[in-house]
C-alpha positions in Angstrom: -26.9 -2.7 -5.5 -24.1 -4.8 -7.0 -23.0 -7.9 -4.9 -19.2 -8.3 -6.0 -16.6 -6.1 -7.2 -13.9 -6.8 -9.6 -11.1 -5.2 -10.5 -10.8 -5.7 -14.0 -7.1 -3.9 -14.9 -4.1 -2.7 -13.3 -1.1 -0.4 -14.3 1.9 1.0 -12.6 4.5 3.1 -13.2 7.9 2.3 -12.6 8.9 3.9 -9.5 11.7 6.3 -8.8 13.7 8.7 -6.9 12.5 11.1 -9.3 10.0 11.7 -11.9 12.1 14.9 -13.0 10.6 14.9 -16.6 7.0 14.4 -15.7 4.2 16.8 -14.6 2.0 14.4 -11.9 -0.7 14.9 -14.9 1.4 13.0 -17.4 2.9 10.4 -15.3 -0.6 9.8 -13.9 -2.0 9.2 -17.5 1.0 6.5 -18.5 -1.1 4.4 -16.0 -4.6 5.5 -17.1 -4.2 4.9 -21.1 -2.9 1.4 -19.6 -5.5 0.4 -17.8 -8.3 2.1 -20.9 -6.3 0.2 -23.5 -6.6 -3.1 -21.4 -10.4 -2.8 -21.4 -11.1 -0.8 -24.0 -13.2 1.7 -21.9 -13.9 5.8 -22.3 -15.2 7.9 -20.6 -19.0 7.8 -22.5 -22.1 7.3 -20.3 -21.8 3.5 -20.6 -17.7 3.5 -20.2 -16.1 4.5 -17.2 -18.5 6.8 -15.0 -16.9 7.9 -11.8 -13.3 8.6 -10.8 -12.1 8.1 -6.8 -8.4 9.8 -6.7 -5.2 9.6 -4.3 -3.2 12.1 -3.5 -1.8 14.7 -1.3 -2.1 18.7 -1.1 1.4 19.1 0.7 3.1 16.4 -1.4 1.6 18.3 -4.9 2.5 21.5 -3.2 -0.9 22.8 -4.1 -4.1 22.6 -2.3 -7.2 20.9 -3.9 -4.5 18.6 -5.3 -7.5 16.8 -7.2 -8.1 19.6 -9.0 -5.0 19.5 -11.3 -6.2 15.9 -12.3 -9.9 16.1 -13.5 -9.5 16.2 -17.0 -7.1 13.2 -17.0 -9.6 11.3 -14.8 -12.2 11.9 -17.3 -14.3 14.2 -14.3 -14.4 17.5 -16.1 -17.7 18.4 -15.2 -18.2 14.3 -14.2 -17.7 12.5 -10.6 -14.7 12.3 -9.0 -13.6 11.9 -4.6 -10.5 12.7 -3.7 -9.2 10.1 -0.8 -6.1 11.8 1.2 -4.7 8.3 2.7 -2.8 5.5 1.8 -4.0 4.1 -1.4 -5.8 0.5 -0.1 -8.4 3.3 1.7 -8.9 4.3 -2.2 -9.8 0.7 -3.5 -11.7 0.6 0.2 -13.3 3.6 -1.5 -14.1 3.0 -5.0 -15.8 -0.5 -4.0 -18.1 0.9 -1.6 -18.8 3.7 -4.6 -19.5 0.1 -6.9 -21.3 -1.8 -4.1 -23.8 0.9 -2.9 -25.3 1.1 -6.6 -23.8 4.4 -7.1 -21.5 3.6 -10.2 -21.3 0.1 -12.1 -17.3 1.3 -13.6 -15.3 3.2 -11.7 -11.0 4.1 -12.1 -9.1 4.6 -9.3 -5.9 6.7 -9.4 -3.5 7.6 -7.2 -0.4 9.6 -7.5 2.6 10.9 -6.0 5.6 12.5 -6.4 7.8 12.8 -2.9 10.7 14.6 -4.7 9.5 17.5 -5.0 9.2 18.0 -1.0 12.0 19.6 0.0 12.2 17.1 3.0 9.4 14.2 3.4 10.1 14.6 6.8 8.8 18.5 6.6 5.0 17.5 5.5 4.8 14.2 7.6 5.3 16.5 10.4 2.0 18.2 9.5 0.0 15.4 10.5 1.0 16.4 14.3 -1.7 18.5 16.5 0.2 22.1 16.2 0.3 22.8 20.0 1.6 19.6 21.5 3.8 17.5 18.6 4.9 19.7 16.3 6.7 22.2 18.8 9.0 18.7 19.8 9.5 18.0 16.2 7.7 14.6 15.7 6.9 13.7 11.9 6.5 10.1 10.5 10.3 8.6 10.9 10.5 9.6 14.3 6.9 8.4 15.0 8.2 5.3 13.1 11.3 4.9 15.6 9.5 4.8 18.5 7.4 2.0 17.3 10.5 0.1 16.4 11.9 0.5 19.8 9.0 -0.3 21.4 8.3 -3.8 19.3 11.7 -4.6 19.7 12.0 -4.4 22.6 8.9 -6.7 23.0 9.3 -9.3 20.4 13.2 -9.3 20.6 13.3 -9.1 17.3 17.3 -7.9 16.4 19.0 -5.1 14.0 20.5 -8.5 12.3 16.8 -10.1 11.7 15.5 -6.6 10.0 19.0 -5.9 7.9 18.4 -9.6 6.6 14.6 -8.2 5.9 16.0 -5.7 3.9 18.5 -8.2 1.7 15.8 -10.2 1.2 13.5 -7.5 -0.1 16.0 -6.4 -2.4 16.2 -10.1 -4.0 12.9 -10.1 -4.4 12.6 -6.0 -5.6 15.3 -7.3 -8.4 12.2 -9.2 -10.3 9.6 -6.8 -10.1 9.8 -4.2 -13.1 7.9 -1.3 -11.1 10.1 -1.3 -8.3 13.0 1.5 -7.4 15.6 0.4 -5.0 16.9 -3.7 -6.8 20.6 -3.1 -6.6 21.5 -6.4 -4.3 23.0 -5.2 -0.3 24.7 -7.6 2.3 23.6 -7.7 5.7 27.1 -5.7 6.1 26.2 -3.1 3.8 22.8 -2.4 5.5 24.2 -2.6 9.0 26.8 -0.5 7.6 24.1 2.7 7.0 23.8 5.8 9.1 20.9 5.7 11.9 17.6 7.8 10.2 16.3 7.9 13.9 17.4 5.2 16.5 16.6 2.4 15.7 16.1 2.6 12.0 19.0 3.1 9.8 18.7 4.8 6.5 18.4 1.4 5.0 15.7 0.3 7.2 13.4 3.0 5.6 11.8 3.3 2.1 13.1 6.0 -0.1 11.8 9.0 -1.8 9.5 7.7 -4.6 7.5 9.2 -7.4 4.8 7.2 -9.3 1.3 6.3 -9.9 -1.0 3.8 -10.0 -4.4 2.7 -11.6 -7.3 0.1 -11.7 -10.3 -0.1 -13.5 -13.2 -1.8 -10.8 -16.6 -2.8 -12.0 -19.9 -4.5 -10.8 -20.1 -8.4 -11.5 -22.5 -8.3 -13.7 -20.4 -5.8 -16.1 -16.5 -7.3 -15.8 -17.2 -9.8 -18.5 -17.7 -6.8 -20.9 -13.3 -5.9 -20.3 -11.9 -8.8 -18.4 -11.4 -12.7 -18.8 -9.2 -12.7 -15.7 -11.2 -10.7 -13.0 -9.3 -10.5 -9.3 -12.6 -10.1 -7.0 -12.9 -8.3 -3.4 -14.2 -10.2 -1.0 -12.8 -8.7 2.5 -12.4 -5.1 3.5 -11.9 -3.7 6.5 -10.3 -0.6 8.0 -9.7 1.2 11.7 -7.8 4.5 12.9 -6.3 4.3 16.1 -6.0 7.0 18.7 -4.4 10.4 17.1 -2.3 11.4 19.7 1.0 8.9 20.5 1.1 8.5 24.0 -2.7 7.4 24.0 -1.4 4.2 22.1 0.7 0.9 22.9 2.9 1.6 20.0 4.4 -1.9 20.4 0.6 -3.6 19.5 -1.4 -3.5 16.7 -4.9 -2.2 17.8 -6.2 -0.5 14.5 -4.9 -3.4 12.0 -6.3 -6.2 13.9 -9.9 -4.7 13.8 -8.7 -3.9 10.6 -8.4 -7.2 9.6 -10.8 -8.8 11.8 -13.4 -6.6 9.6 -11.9 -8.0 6.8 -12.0 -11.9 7.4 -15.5 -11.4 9.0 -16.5 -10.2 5.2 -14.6 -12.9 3.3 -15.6 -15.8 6.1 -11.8 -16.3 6.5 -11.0 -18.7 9.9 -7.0 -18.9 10.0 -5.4 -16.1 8.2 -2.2 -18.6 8.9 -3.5 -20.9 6.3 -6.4 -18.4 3.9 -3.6 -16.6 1.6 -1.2 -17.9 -0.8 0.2 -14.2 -0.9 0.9 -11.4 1.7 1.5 -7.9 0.9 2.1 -5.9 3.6 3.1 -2.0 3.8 6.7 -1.8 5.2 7.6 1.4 5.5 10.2 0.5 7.9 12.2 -3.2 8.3 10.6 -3.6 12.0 7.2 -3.5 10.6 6.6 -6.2 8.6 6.9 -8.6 11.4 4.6 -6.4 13.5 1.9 -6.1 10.6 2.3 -10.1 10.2 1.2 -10.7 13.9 -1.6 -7.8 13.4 -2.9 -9.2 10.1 -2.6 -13.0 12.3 -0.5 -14.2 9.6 1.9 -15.4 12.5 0.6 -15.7 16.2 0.2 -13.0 19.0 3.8 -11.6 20.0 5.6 -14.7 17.6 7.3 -12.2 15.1 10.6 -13.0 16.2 10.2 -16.9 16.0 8.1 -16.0 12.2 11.4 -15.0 11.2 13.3 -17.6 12.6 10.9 -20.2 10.6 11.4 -18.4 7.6 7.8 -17.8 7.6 8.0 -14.4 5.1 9.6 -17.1 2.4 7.1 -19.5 3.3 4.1 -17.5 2.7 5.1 -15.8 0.0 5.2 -12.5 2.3 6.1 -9.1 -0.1 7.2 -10.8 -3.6 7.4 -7.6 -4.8 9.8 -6.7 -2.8 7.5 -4.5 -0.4 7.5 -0.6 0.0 10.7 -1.0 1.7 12.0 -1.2 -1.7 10.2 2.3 -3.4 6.5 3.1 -2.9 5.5 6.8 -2.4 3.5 7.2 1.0 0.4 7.5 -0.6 0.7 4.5 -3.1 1.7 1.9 -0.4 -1.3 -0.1 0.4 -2.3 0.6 -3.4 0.8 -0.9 -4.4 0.0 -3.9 -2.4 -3.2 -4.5 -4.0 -1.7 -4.4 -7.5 0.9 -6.6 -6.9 -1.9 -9.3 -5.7 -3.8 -8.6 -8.5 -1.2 -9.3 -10.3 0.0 -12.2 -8.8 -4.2 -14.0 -8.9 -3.9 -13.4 -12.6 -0.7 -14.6 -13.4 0.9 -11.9 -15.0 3.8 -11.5 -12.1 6.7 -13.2 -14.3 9.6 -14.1 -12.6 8.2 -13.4 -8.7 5.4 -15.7 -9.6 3.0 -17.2 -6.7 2.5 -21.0 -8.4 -1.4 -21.4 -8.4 -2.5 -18.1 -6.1 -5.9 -18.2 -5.3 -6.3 -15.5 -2.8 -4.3 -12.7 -1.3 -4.5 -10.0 1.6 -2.9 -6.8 0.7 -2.5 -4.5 3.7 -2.3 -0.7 3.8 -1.3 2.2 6.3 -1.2 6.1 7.0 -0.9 8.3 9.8 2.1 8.1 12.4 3.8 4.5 13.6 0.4 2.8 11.6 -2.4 5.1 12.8 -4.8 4.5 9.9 -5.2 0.7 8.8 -6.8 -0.9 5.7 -6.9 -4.7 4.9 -7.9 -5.5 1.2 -8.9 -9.8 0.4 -8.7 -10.5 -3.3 -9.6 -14.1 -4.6 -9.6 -15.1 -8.4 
């Protein structure tokens, strides 16, 4: 069994409103001849041996989605696992694949392309039990809205505090070459947006995205062989909370915290206030990135409000890529977070830079209002 996992390479595309010129297949190999050419790896018996995939039958509008992929992800007649959840659950995925012995070099992949839905809204309503939630219409934004009501209306955290959120994510979205939405907004301009679903306005939201993402991981004793910069995992952790809404407090944070907990307990972290030099965390919406700060205990217990207040997001280097808020697909979110700390350990985040960053935790979610939560720790 290996005892540390690297991840050895990273590519992404750049993300859009639409990949209209692109089959998933070829925008999914832009990011896998990337991340081949950076380590010089095929797909021989002693190259790249086993292939954990992201992506979604609805969103691909086929089923077996991962069956459209397996010649790009070298698994024609080869390994490959499909995981159907946010992305971080794939890098949750292929490590366990790496630290169980089963593969020593493994690529993970995940795709999406959200513009070819005819509404986002119409396949996140799928995820609903089809007796009870899905005759009253629920789907992810209006799963999403009652959890914004419901942590506002504990933290007293204001519309003003999450437009500002959203400004400052564009500022930061402006210097990342991968992200969609960088045009620069006032606080008036994103007050000024229709409501989505009270209390989220169409600017509180992330948009439609298309892209892809991957990353080579490898056993320690083998990332020498393509990497002088390895970004190792040393915390993992993951929890689902209840499926059905009314069995949750959807103004808490139940599933990340054991999420997290897990996590820190497996990287002998103390103080997550004081552990990371970089915080990625998967803001779908503007209210929850002060909600997954107090769940990841990045800021105290019911203290989002005053976080914000402190400037804590600029002070520890919360989202320097400018978050999902700014264009992830659903799937690629918690993905997404763990390239941009990968990134960010190995220097190679230009102008967003993290001086000296030594460790991250990159956060993940799927499932209505946060169901499903996954907490990756990188350290260089």
């Amino acid at each position: 069994m290996a005892n540390r996992v690297a991840i050895c390479a990273v590519a992404q595309t750049k993300f859009e409103p639409g990949k209209k010129d692109q089959r998933f297949q070829g925008m999914l190999w832009e990011v896998i001849k990337s991340v081949r050419e950076q380590t010089g790896l095929d797909f021989s018996e002693h190259g790249i041996q086993g292939a954990i995939t992201v992506s979604d039958d609805v969103f691909d509008a086929r089923t077996i989605s991962d069956g459209g992929i397996t010649d790009v992800v070298g698994a024609h007649y080869g390994s490959e696992e499909k995981v159907a959840a946010d992305g971080a659950q794939g890098v949750y995925y292929a490590a366990a694949t790496i630290l169980s012995g089963h593969h020593e070099v493994v690529l993970l992949t995940g795709h999406c392309k959200e513009s070819q839905a005819i509404s986002r809204n119409m396949v996140t309503h799928l995820a609903f039990d089809p007796f009870f939630t899905r005759p009253v219409g629920l789907d992810y934004l209006s799963a999403a809205a009652l959890q914004a009501r419901a942590y506002m209306d504990r933290s007293g955290i204001t519309e003003t505090q999450l437009a500002d959120l959203v400004v400052r994510a564009r500022q930061w979205a402006a210097k990342n070459p991968a992200a969609q939405e960088t045009t620069p907004l006032t606080r008036e301009e994103v007050m000024a947006a229709p409501m989505a679903a009270d209390p989220i306005r169409g600017s509180f939201m992330y948009p439609v995205s298309d892209g892809a993402i991957a990353m080579i991981l490898a056993t320690e004793k083998r990332a020498a062989e393509f990497t002088d910069k390895p970004v190792w995992i040393t915390g993992l952790g993951n929890c689902y909370d209840g499926f059905f809404l009314g069995e949750r407090d959807l103004s808490g944070n139940f599933a990340l915290e054991r999420a997290a907990q897990r996590a820190y307990a497996m990287a002998k972290i103390a103080d997550p206030k004081t552990a990371f030099d970089l915080v990625e965390i998967s803001d779908q919406y503007a209210h929850q990135l002060p909600q997954y700060a107090e769940g990841l205990g990045v800021c105290p217990p019911s203290g989002g409000n005053q976080w914000l207040s402190d400037g804590g997001p600029d002070r520890q280097n919360v989202n320097r890529s400018g978050g999902m808020i700014t264009g992830n697909p659903l799937m690629l979110g918690g993905m997404a977070r763990v390239a941009e700390a990968v990134l960010q350990l190995r220097g190679e985040a230009g102008a967003r830079q993290v001086a000296g960053a030594k460790r991250a935790v990159a956060q993940g979610a799927t499932g209505p209002a946060g169901q499903c939560q996954t907490v990756v720790i990188v350290e260089n």
